[in-house]
VOBA-1610 file (N, C-alpha, C; in pm, whole numbers, padded with zeros to 5 digits, always signed):
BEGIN
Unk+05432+14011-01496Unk+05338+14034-01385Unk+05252+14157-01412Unk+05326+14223-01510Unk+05228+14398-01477Unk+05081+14357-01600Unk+05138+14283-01683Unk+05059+14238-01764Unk+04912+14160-01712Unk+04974+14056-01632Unk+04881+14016-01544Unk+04763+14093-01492Unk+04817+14177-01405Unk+04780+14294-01333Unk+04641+14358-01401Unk+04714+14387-01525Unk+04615+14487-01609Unk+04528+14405-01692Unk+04556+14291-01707Unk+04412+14213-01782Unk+04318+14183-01692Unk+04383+14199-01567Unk+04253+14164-01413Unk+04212+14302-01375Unk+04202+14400-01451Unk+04127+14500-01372Unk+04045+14550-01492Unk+03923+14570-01469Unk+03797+14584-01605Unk+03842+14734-01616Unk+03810+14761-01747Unk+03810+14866-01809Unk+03744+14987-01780Unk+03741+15096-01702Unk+03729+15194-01700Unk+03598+15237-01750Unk+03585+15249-01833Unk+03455+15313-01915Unk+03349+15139-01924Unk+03396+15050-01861Unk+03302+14937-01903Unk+03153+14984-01811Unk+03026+14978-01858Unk+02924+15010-01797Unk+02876+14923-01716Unk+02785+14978-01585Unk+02765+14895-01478Unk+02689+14788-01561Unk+02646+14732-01634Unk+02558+14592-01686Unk+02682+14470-01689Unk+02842+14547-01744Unk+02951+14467-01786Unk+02994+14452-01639Unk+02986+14528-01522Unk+03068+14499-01446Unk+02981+14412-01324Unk+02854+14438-01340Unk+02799+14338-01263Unk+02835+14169-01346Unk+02824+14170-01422Unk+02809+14032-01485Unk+02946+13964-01425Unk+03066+14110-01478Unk+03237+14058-01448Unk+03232+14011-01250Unk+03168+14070-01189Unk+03156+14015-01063Unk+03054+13889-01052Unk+02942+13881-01097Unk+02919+13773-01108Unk+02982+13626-01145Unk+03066+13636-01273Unk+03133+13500-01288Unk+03234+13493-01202Unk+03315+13626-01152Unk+03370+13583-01024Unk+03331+13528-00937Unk+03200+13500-00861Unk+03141+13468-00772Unk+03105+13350-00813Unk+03078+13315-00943Unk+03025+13196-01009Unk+03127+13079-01012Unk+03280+13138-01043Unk+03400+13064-01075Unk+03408+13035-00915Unk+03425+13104-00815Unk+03422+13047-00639Unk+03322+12962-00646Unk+03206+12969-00656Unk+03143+12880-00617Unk+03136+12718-00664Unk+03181+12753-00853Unk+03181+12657-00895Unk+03276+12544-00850Unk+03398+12621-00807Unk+03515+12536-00782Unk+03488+12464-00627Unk+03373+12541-00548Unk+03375+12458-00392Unk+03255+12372-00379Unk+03176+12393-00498Unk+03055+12314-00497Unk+02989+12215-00598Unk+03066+12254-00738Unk+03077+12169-00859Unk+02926+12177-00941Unk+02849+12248-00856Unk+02726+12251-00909Unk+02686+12413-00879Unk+02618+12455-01027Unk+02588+12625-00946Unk+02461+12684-01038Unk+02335+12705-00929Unk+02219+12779-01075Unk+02199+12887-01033Unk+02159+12958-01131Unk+02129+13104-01163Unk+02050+13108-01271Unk+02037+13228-01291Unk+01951+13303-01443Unk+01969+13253-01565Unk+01954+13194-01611Unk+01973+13193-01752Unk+02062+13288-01830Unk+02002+13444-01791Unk+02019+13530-01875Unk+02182+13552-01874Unk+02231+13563-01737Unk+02361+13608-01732Unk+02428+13494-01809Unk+02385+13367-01773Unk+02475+13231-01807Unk+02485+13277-01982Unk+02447+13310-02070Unk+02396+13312-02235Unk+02490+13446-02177Unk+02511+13532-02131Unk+02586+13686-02149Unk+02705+13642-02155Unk+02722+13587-02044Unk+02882+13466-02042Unk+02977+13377-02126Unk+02861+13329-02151Unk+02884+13247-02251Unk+02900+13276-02424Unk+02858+13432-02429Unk+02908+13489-02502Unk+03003+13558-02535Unk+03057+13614-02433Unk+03171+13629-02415Unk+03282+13563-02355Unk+03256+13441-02318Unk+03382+13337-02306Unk+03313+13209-02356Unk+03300+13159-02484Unk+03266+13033-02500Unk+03289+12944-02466Unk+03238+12828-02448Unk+03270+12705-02409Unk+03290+12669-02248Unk+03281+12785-02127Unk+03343+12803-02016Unk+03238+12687-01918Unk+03111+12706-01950Unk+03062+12542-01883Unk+02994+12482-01972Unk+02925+12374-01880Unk+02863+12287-01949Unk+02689+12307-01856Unk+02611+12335-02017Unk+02518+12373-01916Unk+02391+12260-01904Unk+02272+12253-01845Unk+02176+12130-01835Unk+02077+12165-01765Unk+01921+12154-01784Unk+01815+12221-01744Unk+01787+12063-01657Unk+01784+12094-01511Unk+01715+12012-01454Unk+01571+12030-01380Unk+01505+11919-01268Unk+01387+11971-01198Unk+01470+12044-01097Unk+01395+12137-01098Unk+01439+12204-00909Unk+01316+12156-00810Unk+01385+12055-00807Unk+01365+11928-00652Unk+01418+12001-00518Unk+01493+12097-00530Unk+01548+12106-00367Unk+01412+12219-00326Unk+01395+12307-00442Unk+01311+12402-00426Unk+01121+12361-00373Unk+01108+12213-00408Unk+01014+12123-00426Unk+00952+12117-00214Unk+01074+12032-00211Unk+01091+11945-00128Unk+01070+12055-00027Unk+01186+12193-00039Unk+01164+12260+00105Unk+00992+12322+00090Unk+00956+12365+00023Unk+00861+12440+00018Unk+00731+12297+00099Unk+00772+12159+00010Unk+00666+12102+00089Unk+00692+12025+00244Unk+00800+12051+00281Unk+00810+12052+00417Unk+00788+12190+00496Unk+00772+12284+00465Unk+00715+12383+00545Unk+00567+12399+00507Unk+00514+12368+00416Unk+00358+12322+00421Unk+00305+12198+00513Unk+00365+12119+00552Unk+00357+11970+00634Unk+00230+11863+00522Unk+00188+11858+00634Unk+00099+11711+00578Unk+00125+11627+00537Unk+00098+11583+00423Unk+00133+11502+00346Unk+00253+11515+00270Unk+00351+11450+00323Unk+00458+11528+00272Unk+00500+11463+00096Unk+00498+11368+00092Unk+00518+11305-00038Unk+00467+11336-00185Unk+00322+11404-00082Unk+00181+11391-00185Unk+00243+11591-00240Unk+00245+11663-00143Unk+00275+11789-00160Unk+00408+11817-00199Unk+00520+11774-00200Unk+00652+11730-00277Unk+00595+11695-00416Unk+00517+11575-00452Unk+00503+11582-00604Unk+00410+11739-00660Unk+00309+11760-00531Unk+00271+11866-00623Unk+00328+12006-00650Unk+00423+12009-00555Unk+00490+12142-00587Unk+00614+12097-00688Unk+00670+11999-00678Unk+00754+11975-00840Unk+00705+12014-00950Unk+00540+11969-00974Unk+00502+11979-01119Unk+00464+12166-01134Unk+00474+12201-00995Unk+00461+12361-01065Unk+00624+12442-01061Unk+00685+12395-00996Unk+00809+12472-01009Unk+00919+12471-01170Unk+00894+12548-01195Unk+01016+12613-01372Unk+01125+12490-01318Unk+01185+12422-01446Unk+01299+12380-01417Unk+01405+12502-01434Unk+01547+12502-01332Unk+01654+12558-01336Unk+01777+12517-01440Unk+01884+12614-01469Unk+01970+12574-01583Unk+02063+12580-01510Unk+02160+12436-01485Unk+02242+12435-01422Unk+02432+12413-01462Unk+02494+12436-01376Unk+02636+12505-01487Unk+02740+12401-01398Unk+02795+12359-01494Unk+02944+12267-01449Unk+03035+12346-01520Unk+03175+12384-01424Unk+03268+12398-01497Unk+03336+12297-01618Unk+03360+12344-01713Unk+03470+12227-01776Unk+03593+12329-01862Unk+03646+12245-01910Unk+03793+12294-01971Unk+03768+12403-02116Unk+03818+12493-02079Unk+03829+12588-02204Unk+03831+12544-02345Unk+03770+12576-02482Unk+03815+12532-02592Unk+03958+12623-02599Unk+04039+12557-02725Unk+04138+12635-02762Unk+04130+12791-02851Unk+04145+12890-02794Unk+04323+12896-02745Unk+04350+12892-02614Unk+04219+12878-02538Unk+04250+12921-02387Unk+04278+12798-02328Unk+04290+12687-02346Unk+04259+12526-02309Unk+04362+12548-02119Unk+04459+12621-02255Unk+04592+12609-02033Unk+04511+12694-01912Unk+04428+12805-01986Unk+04334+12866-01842Unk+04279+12777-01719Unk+04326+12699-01644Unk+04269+12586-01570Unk+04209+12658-01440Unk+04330+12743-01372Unk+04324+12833-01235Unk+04273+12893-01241Unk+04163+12925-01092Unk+04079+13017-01049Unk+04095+13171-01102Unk+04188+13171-01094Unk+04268+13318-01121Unk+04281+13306-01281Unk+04308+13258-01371Unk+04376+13241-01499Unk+04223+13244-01575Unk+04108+13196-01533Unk+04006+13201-01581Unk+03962+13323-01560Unk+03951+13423-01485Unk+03868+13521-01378Unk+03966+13651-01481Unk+04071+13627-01497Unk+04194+13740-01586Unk+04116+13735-01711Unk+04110+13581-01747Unk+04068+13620-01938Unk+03937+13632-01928Unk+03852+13614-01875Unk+03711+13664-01859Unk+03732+13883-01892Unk+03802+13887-01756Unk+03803+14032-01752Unk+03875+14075-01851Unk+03977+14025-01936Unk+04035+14037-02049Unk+03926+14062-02116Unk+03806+13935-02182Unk+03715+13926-02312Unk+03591+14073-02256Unk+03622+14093-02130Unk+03526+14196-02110Unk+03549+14335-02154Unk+03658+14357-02122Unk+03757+14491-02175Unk+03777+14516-02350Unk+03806+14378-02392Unk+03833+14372-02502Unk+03626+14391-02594Unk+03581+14336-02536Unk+03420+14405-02555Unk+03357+14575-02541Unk+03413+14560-02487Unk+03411+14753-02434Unk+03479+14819-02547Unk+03645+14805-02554Unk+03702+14908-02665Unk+03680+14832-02801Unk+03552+14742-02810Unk+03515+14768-02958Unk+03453+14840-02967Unk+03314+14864-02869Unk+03210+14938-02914Unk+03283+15105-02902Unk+03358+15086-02828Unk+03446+15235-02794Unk+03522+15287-02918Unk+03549+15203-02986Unk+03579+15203-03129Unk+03517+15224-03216Unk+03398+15181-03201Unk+03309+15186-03296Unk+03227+15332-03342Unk+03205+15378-03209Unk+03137+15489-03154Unk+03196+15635-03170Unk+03349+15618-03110Unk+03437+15727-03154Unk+03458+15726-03306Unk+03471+15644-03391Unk+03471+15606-03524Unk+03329+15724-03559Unk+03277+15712-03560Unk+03116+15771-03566Unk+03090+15935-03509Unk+03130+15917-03400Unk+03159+16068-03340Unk+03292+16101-03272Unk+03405+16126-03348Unk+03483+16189-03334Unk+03493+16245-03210Unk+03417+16389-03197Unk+03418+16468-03097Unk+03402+16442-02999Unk+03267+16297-02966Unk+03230+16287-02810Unk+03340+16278-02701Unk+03236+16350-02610Unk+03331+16353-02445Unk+03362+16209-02373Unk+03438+16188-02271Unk+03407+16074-02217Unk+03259+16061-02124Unk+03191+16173-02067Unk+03046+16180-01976Unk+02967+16156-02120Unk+02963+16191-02273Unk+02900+16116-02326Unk+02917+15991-02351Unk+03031+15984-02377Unk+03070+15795-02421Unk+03036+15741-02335Unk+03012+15738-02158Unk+03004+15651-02095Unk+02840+15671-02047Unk+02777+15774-02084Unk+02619+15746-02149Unk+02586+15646-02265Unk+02659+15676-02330Unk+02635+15580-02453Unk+02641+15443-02418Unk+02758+15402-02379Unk+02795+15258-02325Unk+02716+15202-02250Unk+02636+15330-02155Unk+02531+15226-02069Unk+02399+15160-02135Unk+02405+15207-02264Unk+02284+15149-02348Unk+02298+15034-02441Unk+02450+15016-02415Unk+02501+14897-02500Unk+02426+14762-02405Unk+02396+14629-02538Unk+02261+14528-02452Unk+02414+14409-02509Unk+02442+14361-02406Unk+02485+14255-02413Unk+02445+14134-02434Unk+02513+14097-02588Unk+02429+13972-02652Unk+02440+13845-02545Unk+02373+13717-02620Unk+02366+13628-02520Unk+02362+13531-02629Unk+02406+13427-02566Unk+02502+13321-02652Unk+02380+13230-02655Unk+02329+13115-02750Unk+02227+13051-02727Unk+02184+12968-02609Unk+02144+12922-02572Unk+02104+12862-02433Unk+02022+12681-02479Unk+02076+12554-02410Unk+02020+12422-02454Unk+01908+12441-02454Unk+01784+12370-02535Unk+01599+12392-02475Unk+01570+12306-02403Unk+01484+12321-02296Unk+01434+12239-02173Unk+01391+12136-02227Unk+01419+12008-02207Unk+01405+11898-02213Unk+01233+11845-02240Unk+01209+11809-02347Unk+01024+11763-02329Unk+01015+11680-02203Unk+01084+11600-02175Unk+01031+11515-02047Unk+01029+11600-01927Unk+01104+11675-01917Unk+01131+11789-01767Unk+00980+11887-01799Unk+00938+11896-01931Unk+00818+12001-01921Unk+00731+11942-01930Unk+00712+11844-01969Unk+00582+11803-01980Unk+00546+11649-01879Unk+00658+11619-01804Unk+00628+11500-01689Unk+00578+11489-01611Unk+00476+11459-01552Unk+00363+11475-01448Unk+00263+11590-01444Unk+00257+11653-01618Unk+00176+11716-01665Unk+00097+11679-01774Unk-00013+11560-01753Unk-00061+11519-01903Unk-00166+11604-01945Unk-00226+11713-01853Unk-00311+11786-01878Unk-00234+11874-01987Unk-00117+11968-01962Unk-00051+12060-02037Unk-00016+11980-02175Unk+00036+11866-02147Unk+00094+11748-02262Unk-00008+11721-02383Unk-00138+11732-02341Unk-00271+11692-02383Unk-00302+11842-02464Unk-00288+11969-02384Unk-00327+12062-02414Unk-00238+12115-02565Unk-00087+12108-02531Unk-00011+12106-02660Unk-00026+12034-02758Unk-00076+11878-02718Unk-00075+11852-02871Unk-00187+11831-02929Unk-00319+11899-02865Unk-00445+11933-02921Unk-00427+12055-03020Unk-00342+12175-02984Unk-00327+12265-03065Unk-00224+12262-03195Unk-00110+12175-03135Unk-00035+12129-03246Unk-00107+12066-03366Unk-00196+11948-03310Unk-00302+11909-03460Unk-00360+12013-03493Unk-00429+12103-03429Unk-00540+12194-03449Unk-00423+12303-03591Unk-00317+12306-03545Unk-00211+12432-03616Unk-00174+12316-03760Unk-00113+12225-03772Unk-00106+12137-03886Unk-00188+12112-03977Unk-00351+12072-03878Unk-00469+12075-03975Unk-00513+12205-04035Unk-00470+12288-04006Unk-00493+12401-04078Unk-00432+12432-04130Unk-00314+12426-04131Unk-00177+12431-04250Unk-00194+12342-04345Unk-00231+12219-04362Unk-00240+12126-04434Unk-00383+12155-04528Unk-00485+12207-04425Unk-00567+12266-04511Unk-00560+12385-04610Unk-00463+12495-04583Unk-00466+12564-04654Unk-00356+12557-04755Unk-00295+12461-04734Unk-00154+12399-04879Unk-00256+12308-04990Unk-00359+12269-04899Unk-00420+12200-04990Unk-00537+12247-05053Unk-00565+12440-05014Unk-00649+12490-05091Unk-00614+12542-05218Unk-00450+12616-05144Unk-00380+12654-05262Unk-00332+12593-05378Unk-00338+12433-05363Unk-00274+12310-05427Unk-00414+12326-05538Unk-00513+12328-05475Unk-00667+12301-05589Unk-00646+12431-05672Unk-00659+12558-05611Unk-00695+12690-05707Unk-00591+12673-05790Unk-00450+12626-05732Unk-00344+12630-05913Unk-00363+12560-05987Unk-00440+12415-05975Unk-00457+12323-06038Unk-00632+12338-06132Unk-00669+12448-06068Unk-00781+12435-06141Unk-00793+12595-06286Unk-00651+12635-06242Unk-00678+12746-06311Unk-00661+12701-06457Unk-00727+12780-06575Unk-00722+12715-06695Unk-00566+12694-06747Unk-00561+12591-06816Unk-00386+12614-06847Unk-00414+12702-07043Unk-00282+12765-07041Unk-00258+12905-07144Unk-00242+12759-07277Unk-00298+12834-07379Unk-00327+12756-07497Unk-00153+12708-07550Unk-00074+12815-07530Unk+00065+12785-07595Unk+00091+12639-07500Unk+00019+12616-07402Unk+00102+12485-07305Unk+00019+12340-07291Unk-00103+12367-07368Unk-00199+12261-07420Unk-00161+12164-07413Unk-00031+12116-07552Unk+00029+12034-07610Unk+00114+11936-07530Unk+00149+11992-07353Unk+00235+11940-07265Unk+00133+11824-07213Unk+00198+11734-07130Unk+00112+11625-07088Unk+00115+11683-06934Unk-00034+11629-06909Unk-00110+11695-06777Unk-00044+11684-06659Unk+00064+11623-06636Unk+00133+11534-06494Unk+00224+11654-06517Unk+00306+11676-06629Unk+00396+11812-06613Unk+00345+11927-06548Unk+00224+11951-06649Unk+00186+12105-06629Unk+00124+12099-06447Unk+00046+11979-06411Unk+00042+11971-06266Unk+00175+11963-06167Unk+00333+11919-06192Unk+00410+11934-06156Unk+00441+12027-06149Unk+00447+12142-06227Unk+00480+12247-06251Unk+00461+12383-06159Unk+00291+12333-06178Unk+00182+12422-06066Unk+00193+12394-05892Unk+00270+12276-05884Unk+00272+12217-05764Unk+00416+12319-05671Unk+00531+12320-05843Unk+00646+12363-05727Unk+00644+12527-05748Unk+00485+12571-05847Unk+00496+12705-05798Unk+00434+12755-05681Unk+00357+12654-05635Unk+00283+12681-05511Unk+00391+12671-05377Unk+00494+12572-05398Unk+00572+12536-05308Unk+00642+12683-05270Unk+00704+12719-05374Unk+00814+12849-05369Unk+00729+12972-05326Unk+00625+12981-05367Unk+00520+13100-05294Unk+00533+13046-05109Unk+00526+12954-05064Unk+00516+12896-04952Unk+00638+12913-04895Unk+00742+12898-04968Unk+00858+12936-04899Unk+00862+13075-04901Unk+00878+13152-05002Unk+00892+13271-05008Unk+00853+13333-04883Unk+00677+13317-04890Unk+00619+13371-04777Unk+00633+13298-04661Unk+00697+13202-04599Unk+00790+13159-04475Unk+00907+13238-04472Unk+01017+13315-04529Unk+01106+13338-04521Unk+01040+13473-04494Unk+00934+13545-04529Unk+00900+13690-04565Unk+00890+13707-04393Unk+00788+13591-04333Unk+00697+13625-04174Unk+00870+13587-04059Unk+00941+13451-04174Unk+01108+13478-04067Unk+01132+13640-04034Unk+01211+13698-04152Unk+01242+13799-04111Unk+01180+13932-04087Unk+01063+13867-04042Unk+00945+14024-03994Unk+00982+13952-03813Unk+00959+13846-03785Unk+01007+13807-03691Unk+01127+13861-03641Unk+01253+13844-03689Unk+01375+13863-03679Unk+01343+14046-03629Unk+01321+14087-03769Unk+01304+14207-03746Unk+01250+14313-03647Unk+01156+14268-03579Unk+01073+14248-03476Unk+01182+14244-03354Unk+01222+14124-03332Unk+01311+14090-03257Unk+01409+14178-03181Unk+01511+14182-03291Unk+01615+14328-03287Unk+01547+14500-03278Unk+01497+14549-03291Unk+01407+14669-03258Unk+01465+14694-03141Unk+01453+14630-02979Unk+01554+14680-02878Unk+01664+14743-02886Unk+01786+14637-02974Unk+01901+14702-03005Unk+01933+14779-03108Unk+01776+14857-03207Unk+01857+14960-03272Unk+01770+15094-03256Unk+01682+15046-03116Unk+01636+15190-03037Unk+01730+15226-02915Unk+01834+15117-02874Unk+01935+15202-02811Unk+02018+15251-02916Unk+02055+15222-03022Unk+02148+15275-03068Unk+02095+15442-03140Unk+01973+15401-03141Unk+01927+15570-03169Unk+01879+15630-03097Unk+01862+15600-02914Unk+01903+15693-02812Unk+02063+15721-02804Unk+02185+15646-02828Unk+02281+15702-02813Unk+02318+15799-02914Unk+02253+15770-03042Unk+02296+15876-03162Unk+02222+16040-03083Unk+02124+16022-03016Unk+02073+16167-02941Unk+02127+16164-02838Unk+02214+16115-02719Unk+02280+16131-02655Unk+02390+16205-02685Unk+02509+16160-02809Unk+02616+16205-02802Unk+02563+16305-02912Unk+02472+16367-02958Unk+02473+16454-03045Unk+02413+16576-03028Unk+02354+16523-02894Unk+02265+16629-02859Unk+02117+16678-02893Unk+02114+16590-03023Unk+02019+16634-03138Unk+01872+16515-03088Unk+01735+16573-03087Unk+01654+16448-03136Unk+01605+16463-03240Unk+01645+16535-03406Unk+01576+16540-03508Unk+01705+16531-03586Unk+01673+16411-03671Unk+01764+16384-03764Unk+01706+16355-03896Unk+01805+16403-04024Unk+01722+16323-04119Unk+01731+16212-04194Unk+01633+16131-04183Unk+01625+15998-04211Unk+01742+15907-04271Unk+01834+16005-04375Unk+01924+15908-04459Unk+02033+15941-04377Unk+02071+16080-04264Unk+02161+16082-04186Unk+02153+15968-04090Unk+02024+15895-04034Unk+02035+15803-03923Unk+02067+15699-03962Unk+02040+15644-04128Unk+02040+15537-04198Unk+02190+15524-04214Unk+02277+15619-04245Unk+02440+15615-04301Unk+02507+15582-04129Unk+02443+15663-04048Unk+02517+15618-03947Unk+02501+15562-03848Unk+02391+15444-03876Unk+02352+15353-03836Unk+02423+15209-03901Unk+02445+15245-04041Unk+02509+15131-04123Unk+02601+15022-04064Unk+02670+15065-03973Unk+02783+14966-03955Unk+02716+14896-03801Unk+02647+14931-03749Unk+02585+14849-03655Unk+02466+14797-03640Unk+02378+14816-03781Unk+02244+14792-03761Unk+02185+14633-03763Unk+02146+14638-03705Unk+02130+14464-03640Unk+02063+14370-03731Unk+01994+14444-03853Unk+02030+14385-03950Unk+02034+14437-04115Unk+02138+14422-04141Unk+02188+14542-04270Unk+02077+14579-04384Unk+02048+14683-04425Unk+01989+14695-04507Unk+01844+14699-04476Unk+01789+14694-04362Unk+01665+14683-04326Unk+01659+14811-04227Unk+01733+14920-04211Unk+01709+15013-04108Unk+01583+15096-04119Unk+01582+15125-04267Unk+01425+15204-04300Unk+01325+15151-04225Unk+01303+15028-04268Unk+01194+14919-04228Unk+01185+14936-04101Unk+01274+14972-04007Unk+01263+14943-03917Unk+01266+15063-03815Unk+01270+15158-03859Unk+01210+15268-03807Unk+01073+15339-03816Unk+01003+15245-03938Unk+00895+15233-03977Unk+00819+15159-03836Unk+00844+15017-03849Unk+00802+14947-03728Unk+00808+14999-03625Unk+00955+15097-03601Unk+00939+15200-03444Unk+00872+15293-03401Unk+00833+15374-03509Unk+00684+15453-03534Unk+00576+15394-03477Unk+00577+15263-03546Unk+00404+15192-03530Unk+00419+15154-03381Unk+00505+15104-03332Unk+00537+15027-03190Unk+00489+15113-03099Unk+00617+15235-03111Unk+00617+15353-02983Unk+00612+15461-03062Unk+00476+15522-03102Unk+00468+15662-03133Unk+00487+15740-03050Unk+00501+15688-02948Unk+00495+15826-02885Unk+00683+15891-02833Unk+00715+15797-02929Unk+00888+15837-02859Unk+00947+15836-03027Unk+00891+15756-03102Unk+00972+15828-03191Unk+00845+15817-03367Unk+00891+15940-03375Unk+00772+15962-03544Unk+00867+15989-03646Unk+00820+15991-03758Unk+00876+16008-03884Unk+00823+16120-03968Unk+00845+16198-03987Unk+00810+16352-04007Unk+00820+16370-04152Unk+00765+16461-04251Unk+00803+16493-04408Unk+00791+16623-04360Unk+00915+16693-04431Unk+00902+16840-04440Unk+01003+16897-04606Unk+00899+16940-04643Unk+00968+17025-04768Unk+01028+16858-04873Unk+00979+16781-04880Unk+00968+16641-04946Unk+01093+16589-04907Unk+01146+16592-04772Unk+01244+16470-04677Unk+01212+16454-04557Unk+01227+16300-04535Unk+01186+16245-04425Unk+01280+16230-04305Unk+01201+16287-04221Unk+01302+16350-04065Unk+01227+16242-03980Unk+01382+16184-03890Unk+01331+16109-03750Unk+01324+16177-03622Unk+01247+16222-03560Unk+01235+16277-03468Unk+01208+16193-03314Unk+01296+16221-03248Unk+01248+16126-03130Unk+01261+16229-03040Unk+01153+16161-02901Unk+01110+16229-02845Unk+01151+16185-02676Unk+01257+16352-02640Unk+01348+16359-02503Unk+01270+16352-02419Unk+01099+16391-02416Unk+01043+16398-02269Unk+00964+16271-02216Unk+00991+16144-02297Unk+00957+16042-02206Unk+01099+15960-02189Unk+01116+15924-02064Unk+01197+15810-01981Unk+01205+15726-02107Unk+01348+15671-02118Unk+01418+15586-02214Unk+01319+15417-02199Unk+01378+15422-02042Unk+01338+15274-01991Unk+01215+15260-02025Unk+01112+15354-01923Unk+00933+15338-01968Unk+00955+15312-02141Unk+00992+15347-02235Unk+00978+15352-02367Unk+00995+15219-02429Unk+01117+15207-02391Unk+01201+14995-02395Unk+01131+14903-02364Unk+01066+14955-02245Unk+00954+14823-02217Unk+00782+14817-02276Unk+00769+15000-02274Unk+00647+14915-02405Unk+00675+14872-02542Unk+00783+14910-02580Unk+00860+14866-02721Unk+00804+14701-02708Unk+00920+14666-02595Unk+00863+14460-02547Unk+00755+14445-02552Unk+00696+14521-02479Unk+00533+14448-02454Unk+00468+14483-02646Unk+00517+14598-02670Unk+00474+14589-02833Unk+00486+14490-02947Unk+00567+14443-02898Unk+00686+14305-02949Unk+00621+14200-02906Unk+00554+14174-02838Unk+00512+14022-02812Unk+00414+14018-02848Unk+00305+14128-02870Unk+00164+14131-02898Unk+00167+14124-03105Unk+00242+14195-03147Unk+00251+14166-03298Unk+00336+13999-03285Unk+00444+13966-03205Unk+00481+13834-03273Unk+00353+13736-03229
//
């Protein structure tokens, strides 16, 4: 029983982001069990679901109830204003309980689910608590539990909205996508097929004369291909890279949190950044990109021929995070 006890009470140092969520699926697991049907955010559902896999089953439907009331308190025509407020309302992502994968499969009870939830939540906490003390030794607990509040809780993938739910009783939008879709192909196709001519027209080298022409054009064909991949894989992980920037500008507000420090030098942030950097081996790069994003919170300095990161305590974390995003959507 004491065991019990203590896997149902969240962890201490877990930060308010973990403990709203841990009350949320409480509220989520009640509801689910008296109503069988339950929507919300997306976002939390993917937080959840990352930390307890498999716990529903999820499905993007229309939100019809949302439809219907809105066009009965408009009146009139009620049928006519019901379809038209369907085609503007977002579909919702909606959550059925179902049965645990294994090891948890016996978790069936309200209670038995709601324990290992707060279990996988705790057990989330003293990693990063691990991780962190690993790193700084010395910190206090009023720093560690600064730190923790900057920890971003991943999110598990989420199904994609259905083409018929987005695009059904929208042939204008339907029309509009796949005008640009040709418009994006024909230009891809055009420029595979510019690059396809310039390799094929370049002179071929006297030592390769002697080959027959279908080779040496085969040849030229799959070097054009691998340039094409190459540079698809190059704009992936500028993407990617892009992407993650959130989670390794909290992690270098917490490195000035628990250190006190905002000037570090460059290969000090790089070594002790290593074991969490969101993606290995790319941290340079990517403090580079944090420069260009948000100069104004963090620069990259040369003094005496080494490069110092300097970030900057007198603007608000948050204001900073969100032009980071808005920086982030305008380069992707």
């Amino acid at each position: 029983m004491e065991v019990r006890r203590s896997t149902r009470r969240l962890d201490k140092r877990a930060p308010p982001s973990l403990r709203i969520l841990a009350r949320l699926f409480s509220a989520l697991e009640f509801g689910l069990g008296a109503l069988t049907l339950y929507q919300h955010t997306p976002d939390f559902a993917a937080q959840i679901l990352y930390l307890l896999p498999g716990a529903y089953t999820l499905e993007w439907k229309k939100n019809t109830r949302t439809a219907r009331r809105q066009a009965q308190e408009e009146g009139g025509d009620y049928l006519q204003a019901q379809r038209q407020r369907l085609q503007q309302q977002p579909p919702v992502l909606t959550l059925r309980n179902k049965q645990l994968p294994p090891p948890n499969e016996t978790c069936e009870s309200l209670e038995a689910r709601i324990t290992l939830f707060f279990s996988k939540v705790n057990a989330y906490v003293d990693g990063h608590v691990q991780v962190i003390k690993n790193e700084f030794p010395d910190i206090t607990d009023d720093e560690l539990k600064d730190a923790l509040k900057l920890v971003e809780i991943e999110k598990a993938p989420l199904p994609k909205i259905p083409s018929d739910i987005v695009t059904e009783d929208r042939p204008a939008a339907l029309l509009e996508r796949k005008e640009n879709k040709d418009q994006t192909d024909g230009m891809t196709d055009t420029k595979v097929k510019e690059k396809l001519e310039q390799a094929l027209a370049k002179p071929v080298p006297e030592d390769l004369k002697s080959l027959p022409e279908w080779l040496i054009n085969k040849v030229r064909q799959q070097e054009v291909s691998r340039k094409d991949v190459a540079e698809n894989s190059a704009k992936a992980l500028k993407k990617r890279m892009l992407a993650t920037l959130p989670q390794l500008s909290d992690q270098l507000q917490s490195l000035v949190i628990v250190t006190k420090k905002s000037i570090f030098p460059k290969a000090e942030v790089v070594r002790r950044l290593a074991v969490r950097a969101p993606i290995k081996g790319k941290i340079e790069e990517q403090l580079y990109l944090l420069e260009s994003l948000v100069p104004e919170w963090l620069t990259v300095v040369l003094d005496s021929g080494k490069e110092y990161i300097k970030i900057s305590t007198s603007c608000k974390y948050n204001t900073v995070k969100a032009s980071l995003r808005r920086a982030i959507s305008v380069e992707a």
